[in-house]
Structure formats: C-alpha cells, structure tokens
Phi, psi and omega in degrees: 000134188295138147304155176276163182247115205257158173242096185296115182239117171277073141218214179291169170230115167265136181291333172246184149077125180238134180230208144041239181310311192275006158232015159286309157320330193260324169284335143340281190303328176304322165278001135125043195238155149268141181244107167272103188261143181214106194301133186258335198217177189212068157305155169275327175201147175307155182279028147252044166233126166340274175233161194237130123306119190243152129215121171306127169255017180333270179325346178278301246268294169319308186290004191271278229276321143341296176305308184283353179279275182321341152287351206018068175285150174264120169238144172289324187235100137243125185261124162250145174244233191265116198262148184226015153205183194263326197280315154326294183292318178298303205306326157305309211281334149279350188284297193318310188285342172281282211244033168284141152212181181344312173243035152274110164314128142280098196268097174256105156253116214277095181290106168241310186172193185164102229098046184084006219206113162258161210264140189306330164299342179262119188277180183258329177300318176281305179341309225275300201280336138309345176270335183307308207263339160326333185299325182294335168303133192261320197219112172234146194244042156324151195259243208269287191328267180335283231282352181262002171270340179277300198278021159084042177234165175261135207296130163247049186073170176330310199267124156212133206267152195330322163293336167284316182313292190291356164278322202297295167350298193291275191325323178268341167285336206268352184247029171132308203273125114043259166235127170256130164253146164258092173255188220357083170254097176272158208192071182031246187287013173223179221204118182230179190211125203239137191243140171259079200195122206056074173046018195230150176237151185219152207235150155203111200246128165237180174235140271247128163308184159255355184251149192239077200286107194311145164102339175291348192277284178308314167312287182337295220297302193285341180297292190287338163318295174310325193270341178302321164341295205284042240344078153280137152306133194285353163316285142006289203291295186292356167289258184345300201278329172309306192278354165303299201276340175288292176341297152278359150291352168284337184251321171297346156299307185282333202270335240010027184310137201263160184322328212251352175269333166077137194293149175292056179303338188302349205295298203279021173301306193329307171274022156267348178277349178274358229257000000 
C-alpha cells in the first residue's frame, strides 16, 4: 500500500468564507493527502469585508515549524500562499531549507497584487525577498501583475498573447523555478492560464464569469498542489484545474453567490477524489 502523502500548506486562516487555508485543507484531503497547516495569520473572514477579526501569527510560525523539526515530519509538498511580511518570506525560505528533501515538491503562489497593482501592504524590500524565494519553487503561480514583477517587466494589462506570456515564464524558470503557470489572462469573454516547464509553453482557456470570486485563486492553486503532490504531468494538472475551477465558478454563478463567500467547491469534491 502506497504511503499517505503530507502537505506542508503555509498561509492564513479564515474562520468563515473561502479562501487561503479553509479551502486547501478539505481539498487536500479529498485527494487523499494529509494537509498539515501552519497559519502565517487567524482571521474571523478576509478582509474583503467591512469588518474582521485579525491577529498576526508572525511570532508563532517558527515555534510551529521547530516543533514539527523536533516530530521529524516529512513533507512531500510545501505550498505558500499569501505572506504579509519580509520577515514572513525568511521564514518560508528557511522552513523550506529545514524540511526539503529529494521528493518534495515545492508550490509558491506569490499573492503579491493584481490589475497592475501591487497591494499597498508589499513592500519592495518583500518584492526583493519574494523572488528571492521563487528561485525554490518546483511549480509557481503568478497571476499578470506578479509575474511581471518577479521578472522586473512592465505591466501590459490583463490580456498577453503567448509570445509575451513565454518571455515573462522564461525569464522567472531562468531564476530558478521549475514550471511557471501565468494565471487569469483575460481575453474578452475568456480566462486562460498559461503554462511553462521544459522550454516548452501552453495556453489553456475557459471561458470568464461575470462575477469575480474571493478565493478561486486559492482553488487553482490548491487543486494543482495536489496533483503535482501526486506527480501528475504539470500540463495535465493545469488542463484539468482550469476546467475544475471554471465548473465550479459556473455553479456558484448559478448559486447566486455573492463575491465575498467564495465559490462551491464542496458540490464538486468527488471528483478530486478520483483524480
């Protein structure tokens, strides 16, 4: 019997609405891995709400992963997600150099900003230390913004057609990382993902709601941790959770769902469990 397989998934946790953690966790598991989180923040809900409850887990984080040094856990995957300090990103980046070994995968998706815009919280000094840690990456997910930021290029809007994609790609694979996915490359009624890994690139397009769901960023990410977890070709992987994730923005559409609740993935668990 194959061993289970653990995830180290490193970012925040809201207690309702889904995103970051709460919706990594149940997906994980559903593809049949354990998912062990060690929380960069404790929300009561994201902060695309009037109000929140916050508390910063900076001082925690280490004494997490110490703890888990001293249990000697093994992870097959560590995945990050959205870091809120420079001091956040050394900690990844020692974490990594702590419980990396031969067959761990590494997952980054560098939450930096987006439309052009890096979030008034990213300092140029964490910019500096993010790319820093992209070099690390086996599989990373920048969206437009990000991805022109980790290679120093200037934003062309939403939309960039495959030769722009595969210089942006090319330039952030030249620092280190593995496969660059390039995500939401909007294209008038559609939405693409553009993928990078052996010199070679691929576009894969569904087509784009009218609603803009917190949290779909964090579905992509974690649908593809797993399968890269479970070593699916990253082609594949991105074939699939692009049409995984349109599905359920499609039903959460039909759901009437508001913006800030984040999509239904739970309809659509089953099928991550065959996958």
């Amino acid at each position: 019997m194959d061993r289970l397989k653990t995830v180290a998934a490193i970012n925040d946790l809201s207690g309702s609405s889904r995103c970051s953690l709460t919706v990594a966790m149940p997906v994980i598991a559903a593809m049949g891995m354990q998912c062990c989180v060690l929380p960069t923040a404790i929300l009561s809900n994201h902060t695309g709400y009037d109000n929140y409850f916050f508390e910063d887990y900076t001082d925690n984080m280490q004494k997490f992963a110490d703890n888990w040094q001293k249990q000697k856990l093994h992870f097959d995957c560590i995945y990050s997600g959205f870091l809120g300090s420079d001091k956040q990103i050394e900690i990844v980046e020692r974490f990594i150099s702590d419980f990396r070994s031969d067959d761990t995968k590494i997952v980054i998706d560098p939450v930096m900003g987006d439309n052009g815009r890096i979030y008034t919280t990213y300092t140029e000094k964490m910019c500096s230390k993010m790319k820093q840690l992209a070099s690390h990456a086996d599989v990373i997910t920048p969206n437009i913004t990000e991805a022109c930021t980790l290679a120093d290029m200037d934003y062309p809007g939403e939309f960039i057609d495959e030769v722009f994609a595969d210089t942006l790609a090319e330039k952030i694979s030249s620092m280190g990382a593995r496969a660059v996915i390039i995500t939401g490359i909007k294209n008038g009624d559609s939405i693409s993902n553009y993928v990078y890994s052996g010199g070679r690139g691929q576009m894969y397009t569904s087509l784009i709601t009218p609603k803009y769901y917190t949290g779909t960023g964090d579905l992509f990410s974690s649908v593809l941790c797993g399968l890269v977890t479970k070593d699916r070709d990253v082609f594949e992987a991105v074939e699939f959770t692009t049409r995984y994730v349109h599905k359920v923005t499609e039903y959460s559409l039909a759901m009437n769902m508001h913006e800030n609740e984040g999509v239904c993935f739970e309809k659509f668990m089953r099928e991550l469990t065959e996958v």
